[in-house]
Structures are given as structure tokens and as C-alpha cells.
C-alpha positions as CSV (number, residue, x, y, z in Angstrom):
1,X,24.0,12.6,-17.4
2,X,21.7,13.2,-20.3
3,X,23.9,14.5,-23.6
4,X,21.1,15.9,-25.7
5,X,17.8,16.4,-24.6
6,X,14.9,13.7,-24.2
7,X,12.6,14.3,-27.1
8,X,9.0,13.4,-26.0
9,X,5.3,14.0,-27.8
10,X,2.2,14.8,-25.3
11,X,-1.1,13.3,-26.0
12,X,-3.5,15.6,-24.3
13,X,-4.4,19.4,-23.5
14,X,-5.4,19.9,-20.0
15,X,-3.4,21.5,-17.8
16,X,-1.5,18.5,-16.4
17,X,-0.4,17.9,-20.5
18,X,0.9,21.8,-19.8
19,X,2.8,21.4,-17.0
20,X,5.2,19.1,-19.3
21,X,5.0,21.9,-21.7
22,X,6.4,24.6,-19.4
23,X,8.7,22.0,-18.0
24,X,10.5,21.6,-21.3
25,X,9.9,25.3,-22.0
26,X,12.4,26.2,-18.5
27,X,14.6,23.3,-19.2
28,X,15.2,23.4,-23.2
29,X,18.9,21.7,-22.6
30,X,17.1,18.5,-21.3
31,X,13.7,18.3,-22.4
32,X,11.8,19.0,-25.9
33,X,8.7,18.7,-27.2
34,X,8.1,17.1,-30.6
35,X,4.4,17.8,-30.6
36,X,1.2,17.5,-29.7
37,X,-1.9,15.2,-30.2
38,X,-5.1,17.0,-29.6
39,X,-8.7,15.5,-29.8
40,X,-9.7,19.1,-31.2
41,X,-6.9,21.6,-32.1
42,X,-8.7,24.8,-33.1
43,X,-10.1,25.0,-29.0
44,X,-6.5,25.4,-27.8
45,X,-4.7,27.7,-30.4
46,X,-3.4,29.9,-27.5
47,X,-2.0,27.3,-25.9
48,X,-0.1,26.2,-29.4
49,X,0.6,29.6,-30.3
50,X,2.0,30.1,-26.7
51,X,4.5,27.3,-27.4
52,X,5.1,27.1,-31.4
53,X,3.6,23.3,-30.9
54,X,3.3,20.9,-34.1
55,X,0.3,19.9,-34.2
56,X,-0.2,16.0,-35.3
57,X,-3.1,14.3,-36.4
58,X,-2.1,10.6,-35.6
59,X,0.0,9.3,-32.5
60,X,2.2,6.8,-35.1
61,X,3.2,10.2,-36.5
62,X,4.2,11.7,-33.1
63,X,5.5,8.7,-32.0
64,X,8.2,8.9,-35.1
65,X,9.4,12.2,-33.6
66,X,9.5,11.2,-30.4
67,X,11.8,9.1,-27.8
68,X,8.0,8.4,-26.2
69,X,4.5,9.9,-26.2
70,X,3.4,11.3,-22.2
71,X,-0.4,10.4,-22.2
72,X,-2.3,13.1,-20.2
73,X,-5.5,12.9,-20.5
74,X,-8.7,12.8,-18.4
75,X,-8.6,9.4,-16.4
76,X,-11.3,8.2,-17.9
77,X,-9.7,8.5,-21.3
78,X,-7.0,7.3,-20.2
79,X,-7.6,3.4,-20.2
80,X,-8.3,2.8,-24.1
81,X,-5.6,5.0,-25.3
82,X,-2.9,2.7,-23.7
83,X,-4.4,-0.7,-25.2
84,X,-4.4,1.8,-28.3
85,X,-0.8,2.8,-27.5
86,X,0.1,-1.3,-26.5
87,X,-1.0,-2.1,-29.4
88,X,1.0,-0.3,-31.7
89,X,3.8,-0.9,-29.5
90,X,4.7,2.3,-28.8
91,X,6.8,3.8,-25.7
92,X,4.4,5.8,-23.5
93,X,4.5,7.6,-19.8
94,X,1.3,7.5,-18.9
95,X,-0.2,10.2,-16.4
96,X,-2.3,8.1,-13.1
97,X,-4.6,7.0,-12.5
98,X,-4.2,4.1,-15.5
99,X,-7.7,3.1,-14.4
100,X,-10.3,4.7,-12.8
101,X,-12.7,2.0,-12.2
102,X,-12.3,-1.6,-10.9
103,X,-13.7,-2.9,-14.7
104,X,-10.7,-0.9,-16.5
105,X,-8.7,-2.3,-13.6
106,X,-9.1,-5.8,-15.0
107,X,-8.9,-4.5,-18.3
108,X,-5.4,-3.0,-17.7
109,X,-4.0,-6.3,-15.7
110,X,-2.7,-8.5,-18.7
111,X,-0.9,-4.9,-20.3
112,X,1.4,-5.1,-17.4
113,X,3.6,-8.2,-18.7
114,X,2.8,-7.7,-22.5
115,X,3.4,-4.1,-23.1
116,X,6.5,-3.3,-21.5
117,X,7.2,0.0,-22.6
118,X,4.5,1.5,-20.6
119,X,6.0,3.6,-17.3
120,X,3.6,5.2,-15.1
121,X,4.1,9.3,-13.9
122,X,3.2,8.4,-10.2
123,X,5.3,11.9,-9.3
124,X,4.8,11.5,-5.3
125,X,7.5,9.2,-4.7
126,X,9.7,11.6,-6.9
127,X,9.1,14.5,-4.9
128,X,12.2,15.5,-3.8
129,X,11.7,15.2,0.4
130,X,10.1,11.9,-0.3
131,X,12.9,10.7,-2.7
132,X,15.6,12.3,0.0
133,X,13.2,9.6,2.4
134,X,13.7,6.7,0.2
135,X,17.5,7.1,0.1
136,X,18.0,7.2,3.7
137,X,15.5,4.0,3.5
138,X,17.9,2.2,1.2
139,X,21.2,3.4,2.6
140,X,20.4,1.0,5.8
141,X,19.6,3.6,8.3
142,X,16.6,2.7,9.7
143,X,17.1,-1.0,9.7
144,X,14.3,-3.3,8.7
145,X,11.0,-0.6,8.4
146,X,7.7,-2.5,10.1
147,X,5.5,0.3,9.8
148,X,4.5,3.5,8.0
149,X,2.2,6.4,8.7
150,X,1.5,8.4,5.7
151,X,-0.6,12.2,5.5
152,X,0.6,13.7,2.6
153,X,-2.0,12.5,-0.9
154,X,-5.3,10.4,-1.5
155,X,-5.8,6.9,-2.5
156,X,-2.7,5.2,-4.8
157,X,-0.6,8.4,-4.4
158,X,-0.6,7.4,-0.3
159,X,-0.6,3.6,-1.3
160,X,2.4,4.4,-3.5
161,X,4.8,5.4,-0.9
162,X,3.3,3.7,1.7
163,X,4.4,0.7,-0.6
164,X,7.7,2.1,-1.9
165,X,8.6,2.6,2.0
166,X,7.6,-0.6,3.2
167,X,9.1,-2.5,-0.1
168,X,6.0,-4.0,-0.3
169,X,5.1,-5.3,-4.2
170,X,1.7,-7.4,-3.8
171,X,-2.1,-6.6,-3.5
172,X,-2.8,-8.6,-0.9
173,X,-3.6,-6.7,2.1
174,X,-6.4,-6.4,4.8
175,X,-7.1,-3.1,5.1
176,X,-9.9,-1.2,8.4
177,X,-10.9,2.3,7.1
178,X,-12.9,4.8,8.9
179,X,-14.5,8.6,7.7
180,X,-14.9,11.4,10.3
181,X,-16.1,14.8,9.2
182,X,-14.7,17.7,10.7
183,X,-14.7,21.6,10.6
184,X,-12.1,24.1,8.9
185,X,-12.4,27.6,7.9
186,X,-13.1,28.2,4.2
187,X,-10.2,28.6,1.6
188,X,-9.5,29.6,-2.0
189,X,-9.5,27.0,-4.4
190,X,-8.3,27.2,-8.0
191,X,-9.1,31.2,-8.5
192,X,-12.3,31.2,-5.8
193,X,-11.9,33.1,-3.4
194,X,-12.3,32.0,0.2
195,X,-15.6,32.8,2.2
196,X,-15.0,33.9,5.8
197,X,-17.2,30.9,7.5
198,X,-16.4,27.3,8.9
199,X,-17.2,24.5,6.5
200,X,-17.2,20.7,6.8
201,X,-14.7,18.3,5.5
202,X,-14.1,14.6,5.5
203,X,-10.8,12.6,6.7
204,X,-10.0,9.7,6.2
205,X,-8.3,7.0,7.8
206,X,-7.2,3.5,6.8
207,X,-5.1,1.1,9.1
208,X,-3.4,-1.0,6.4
209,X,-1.7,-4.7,7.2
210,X,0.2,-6.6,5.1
211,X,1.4,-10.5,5.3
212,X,4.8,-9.7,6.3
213,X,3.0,-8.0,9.1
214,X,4.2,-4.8,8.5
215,X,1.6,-2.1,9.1
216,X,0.4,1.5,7.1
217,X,-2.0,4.1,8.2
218,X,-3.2,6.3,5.1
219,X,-4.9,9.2,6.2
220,X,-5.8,11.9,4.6
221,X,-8.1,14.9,3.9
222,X,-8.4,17.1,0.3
223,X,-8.1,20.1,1.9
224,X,-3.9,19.7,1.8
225,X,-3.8,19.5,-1.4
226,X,-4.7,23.4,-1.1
227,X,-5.4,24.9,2.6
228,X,-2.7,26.3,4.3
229,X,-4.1,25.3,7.6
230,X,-3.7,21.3,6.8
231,X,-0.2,20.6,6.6
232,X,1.3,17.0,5.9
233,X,3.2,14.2,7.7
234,X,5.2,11.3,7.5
235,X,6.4,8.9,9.8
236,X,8.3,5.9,9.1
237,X,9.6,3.5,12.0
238,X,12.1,0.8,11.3
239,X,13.9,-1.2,13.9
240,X,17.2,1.1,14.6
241,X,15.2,4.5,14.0
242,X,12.4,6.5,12.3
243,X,12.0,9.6,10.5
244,X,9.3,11.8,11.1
245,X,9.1,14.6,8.6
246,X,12.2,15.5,8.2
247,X,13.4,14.5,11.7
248,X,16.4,11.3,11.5
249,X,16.4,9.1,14.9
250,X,18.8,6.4,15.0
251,X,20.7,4.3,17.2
252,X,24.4,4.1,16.7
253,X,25.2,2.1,19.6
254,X,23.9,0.4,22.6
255,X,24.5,4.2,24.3
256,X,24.5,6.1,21.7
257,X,21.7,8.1,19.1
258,X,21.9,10.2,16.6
259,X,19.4,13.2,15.7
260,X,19.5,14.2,12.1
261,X,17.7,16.7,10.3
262,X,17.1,16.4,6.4
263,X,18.2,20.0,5.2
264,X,16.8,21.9,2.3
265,X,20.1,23.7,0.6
266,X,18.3,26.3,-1.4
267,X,20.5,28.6,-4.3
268,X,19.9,32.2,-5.7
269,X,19.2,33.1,-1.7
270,X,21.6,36.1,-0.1
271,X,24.8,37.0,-2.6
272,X,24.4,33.7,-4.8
273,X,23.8,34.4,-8.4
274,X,22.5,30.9,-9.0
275,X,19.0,30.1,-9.9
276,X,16.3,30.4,-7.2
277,X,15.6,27.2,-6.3
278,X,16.5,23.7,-4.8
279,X,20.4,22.6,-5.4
280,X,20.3,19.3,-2.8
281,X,18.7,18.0,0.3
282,X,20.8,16.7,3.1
283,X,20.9,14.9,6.2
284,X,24.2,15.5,8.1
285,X,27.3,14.1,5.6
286,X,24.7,12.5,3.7
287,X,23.3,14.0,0.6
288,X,20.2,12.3,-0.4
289,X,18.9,14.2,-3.1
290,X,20.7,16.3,-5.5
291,X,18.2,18.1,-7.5
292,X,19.1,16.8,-10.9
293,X,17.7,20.7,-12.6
294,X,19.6,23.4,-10.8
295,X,19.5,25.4,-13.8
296,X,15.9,26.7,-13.4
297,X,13.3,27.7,-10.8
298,X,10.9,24.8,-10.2
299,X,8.1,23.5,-7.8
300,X,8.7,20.3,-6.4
301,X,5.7,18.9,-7.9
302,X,7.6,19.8,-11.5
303,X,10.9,18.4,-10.0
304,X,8.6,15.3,-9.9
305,X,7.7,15.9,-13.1
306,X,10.9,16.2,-14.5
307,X,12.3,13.2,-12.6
308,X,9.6,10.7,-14.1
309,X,10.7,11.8,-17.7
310,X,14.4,11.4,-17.0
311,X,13.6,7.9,-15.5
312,X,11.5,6.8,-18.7
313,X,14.2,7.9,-20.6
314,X,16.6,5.5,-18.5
315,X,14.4,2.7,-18.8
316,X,14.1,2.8,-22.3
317,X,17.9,2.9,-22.2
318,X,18.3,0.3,-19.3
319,X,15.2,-1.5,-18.9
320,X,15.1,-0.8,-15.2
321,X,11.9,0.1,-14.2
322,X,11.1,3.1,-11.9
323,X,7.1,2.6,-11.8
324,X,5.8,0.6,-14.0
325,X,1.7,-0.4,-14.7
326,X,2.1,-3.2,-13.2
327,X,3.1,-1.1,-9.6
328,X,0.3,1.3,-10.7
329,X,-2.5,-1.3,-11.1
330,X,-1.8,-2.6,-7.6
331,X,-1.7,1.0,-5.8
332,X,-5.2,1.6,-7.8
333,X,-6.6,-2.2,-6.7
334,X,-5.8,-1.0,-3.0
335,X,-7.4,2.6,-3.2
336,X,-10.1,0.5,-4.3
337,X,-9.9,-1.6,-1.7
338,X,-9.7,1.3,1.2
339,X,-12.9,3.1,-0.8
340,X,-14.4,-0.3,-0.2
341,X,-13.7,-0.5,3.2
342,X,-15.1,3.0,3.8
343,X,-18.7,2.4,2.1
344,X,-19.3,-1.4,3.8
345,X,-17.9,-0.2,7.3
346,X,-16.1,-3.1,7.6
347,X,-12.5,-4.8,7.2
348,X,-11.5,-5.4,3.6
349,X,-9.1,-8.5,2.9
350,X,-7.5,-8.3,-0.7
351,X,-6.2,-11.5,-1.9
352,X,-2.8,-11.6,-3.7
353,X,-3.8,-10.8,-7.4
354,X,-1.8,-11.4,-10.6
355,X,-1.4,-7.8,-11.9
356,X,-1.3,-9.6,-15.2
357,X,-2.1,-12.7,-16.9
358,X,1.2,-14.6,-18.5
């Protein structure tokens, strides 16, 4: 339990550097914002006025006001602001992708074991269904999990719960990745409006295999990130059951299963006066994720949000790591990796890198 609120500075303007703004603006008893460091300050005085932001001119000065800066900017900013930020030594969330091209990839690998107060905001695997999955995972349901099927985000988001799932931690990999094109209807996308005619979009599909020879299939298409007509899905098998979405199967006995549901207990619905949204999911007895911010309306994806700053917070307590660069560097060397595969055609074998040089 947090007793005063984390106290973070945001490096960055776009509108992932604003969904931590509204964040703290809905949850004020757990999260505030020191300030703000923006490349050029008089193109956003709306969004400053619209939060009373202080306005620095140097991240050492943010830095002093803050428990840790949140880096959100363009990925391909991204890279020289945390050597910047390593270098000075000071704590940092940094938004993904950390590197956006194999060169800042192996300009990245030696931060992971000398700049250990750099967490990473991969928020998919803090989603809440996908954390109530995780939980089920490590409470021993499911036995010994061999193999993964995973439809829900592109590249190193998919890698990163494929990985999480699978409790996988290396690079090395041999991954078979195929591109189909296929038709959907037009949609709306980001305030344009959807045309009423079939258009073409591209799927793909990567069959990933790891030593241990357990087994992942990453497939994905961009259009459910925003088209109601492409949902997601999850399957994860283990040796005494699976879930598949938010269906349990497990075995109990030699003659006996059990079917679970995991069950999204919502407030403010009916005659309750609490807050419209998520209080806890649960699976039978088992509650597998109680939403740490009943007391305001948010998205998943800003549950996720709020989630990676409450678990930088605890690492800079702890030092337990929830994602570090190190786990981000390898989820980024395999999306390279299955983008690889996809161009040559062919079956990519990634060796077992160092993330970073001792």
C-alpha cells in the first residue's frame, strides 16, 4: 500500500507522455506529477495550461523533484536519452520500444547490467486479464506450460507474454514466420472515418521454438489494435490444463476436471454507488487480480499504466525487478528476429546473446 503518492517527472509530449498526465490527474491520492521536460514548450501551452505543469529546462532539475523521470518519447528518440539518463544515473521508466533498430539494440546491451535503475513500461503483461493469466500460471494450475499461442499485440509486446508465460528469459530461439494478406471491411482509425469498401491487410504468423522445447505461435494483424471485427486470443496449454481466453480447464483427478471461468467483477453497475469500473477478476475462489485503483474509472490499457508506475516505485524500494531493459532488449532482438524471418522466407535461429556485457 502506497502512503503518499509516487512523485514522477515525464520527459516527452505526445500523447503516450499524456496518458500519464491524465493518469495522475484521476488518481491524485497515488500519483503526481512533478513536471515536465519538453524539447519546445511554447508548441504545447494547452496541454500545460490544461494541467498547471512546471515546466523544466533540464532533466537533473526534474529529476530532483522527482521519485523517477517516465521517458516518453518517439522511439527513435528514445535510445540516446537513456545513455543520457544512465549516465547521470538517474531512475527512469522508459516507454518501449528502448530500441528501434538492431544498431541501437547493440547500443542498449551493456546499459542492462550497468544502469540499474532503468525499468521498462512494457504495459501488456500488466493488463489486467493478462496479469489475472499470469497468476493462475504461478499459482500451479496448469502444471508445467509447453506451449503458447498468442493474438493479442505486434512484435515484443506478443514476445513479451509469450515469454512471461512460458518463463522463458533468453534470446535464443528458432523462429518460422509466414505473411498472408487478407480482406476486411474498412474502419475508423484515429478520427477517420471508415469508407464502406473491403480493403487488404497483412497477418502475420510466427511458429516460435525455444531450447527447452517449449513452443509459441505469435500471430497477429494491426487491425485489433482498432477494428471491432478482429478480436484477440490467447491460449496457453500446460500439462494438467490450459486456458483459452478466459476459459480454465484442469484436471483435478484421474476422473475428475474442472471448468473455470475468469470473471470480470465490475462496480458502479445496478444500485452500487462505487466508481464505474473494474474492482477484481476472478476465477471460481480464486481472485487473481484485484484492481489496485478502484477509486476511478480507467481503461485497462491505463490500469497498465498505472501498474508499471506502482512497480517502478517498488523496485526502487525493493530492487525487485518487474521488467527490466535487460527483458526489453531481448523481446526487441526476437521481434527482430520474426521481422527477419518474414523478409528472407526462411527459418531464423537466434543464438543465446548476452543482453549485456559485464
Amino acid at each position: 500500500m502506497v502512503n503518499k503518492p509516487i512523485r514522477f517527472g515525464i520527459i516527452g509530449s505526445g500523447w503516450r507522455a499524456e496518458m500519464y498526465l491524465r493518469l495522475a490527474n484521476l488518481l491524485p491520492q497515488q500519483f503526481q506529477v512533478s513536471g515536465v521536460l519538453i524539447r519546445n514548450p511554447e508548441k504545447y501551452q494547452q496541454l500545460i495550461a490544461k494541467y498547471n505543469l512546471t515546466v523544466y529546462s533540464s532533466v537533473e532539475r526534474l529529476a530532483a523533484e522527482s521519485d523517477f523521470v517516465v521517458l516518453a518519447v518517439s522511439k527513435t528518440a528514445a535510445a540516446p536519452l537513456l545513455l543520457e539518463l544512465a549516465a547521470l544515473n538517474i531512475p527512469v521508466l522508459a516507454e518501449t520500444p528502448t530500441a528501434s533498430t538492431p544498431a541501437e539494440y547493440e547500443l542498449l546491451r551493456p546499459l542492462a547490467v550497468s544502469s540499474p535503475l532503468i525499468q521498462v513500461a512494457e504495459q501488456y503483461p500488466l493488463l489486467p486479464h493478462h496479469q489475472a493469466r499470469t497468476a493462475y500460471i504461478k499459482a500451479g494450475g496448469l502444471g508445467q506450460i509447453g506451449h503458447v499461442q498468442v493474438s493479442v499485440a505486434h512484435g515484443y509486446h506478443g514476445i513479451s507474454l509469450i515469454r512471461r508465460w512460458l518463463s522463458v528469459t533468453g534470446t535464443a530461439c528458432e523462429i518460422t514466420d509466414r505473411r498472408v494478406e487478407l480482406p476486411i471491411m474498412d474502419f475508423s482509425y484515429r478520427g477517420r472515418a471508415a469508407e464502406d469498401s473491403v480493403k487488404t491487410e497483412q497477418q502475420d504468423i510466427a511458429v516460435m521454438v525455444f531450447p527447452t522445447g517449449q513452443s509459441a505461435v505469435l500471430d497477429f494483424t494491426r487491425s485489433q489494435y482498432f477494428s471491432p471485427l478482429r478480436s484477440n486470443r490467447v491460449l496457453i496449454r500446460g500439462s494438467h490444463g490450459e486456458i483459452r481466453d478466459n476459459e480454465i480447464i484442469r484436471r483435478l483427478g484421474v476422473e475428475e476436471t474442472e471448468y473455470l471461468n475468469i470473471m470480470r467483477v465490475q462496480g458502479g453497475q445496478e444500485g452500487s454507488l462505487d466508481s464505474l469500473g473494474l474492482r477484481e477478476l476472478r476465477a471460481g475462489q480464486h481472485n487473481l487480480f484485484p484492481n489496485p485503483f478502484t477509486a476511478a474509472p480507467l481503461s485497462d490499457e491505463e490500469i497498465g499504466i498505472g501498474q508499471a508506475l506502482l512497480n517502478m516505485a517498488d523496485y526502487l524500494q525493493t530492487g525487485e525487478s518487474s521488467y527490466s531493459l535487460a527483458d526489453a532488449l531481448t523481446d526487441v532482438r526476437l521481434a527482430f528476429a520474426v521481422d527477419e524471418a518474414i523478409e528472407s522466407g526462411s527459418t531464423v535461429t537466434v543464438a543465446e546473446e548476452l543482453v549485456a556485457e559485464e
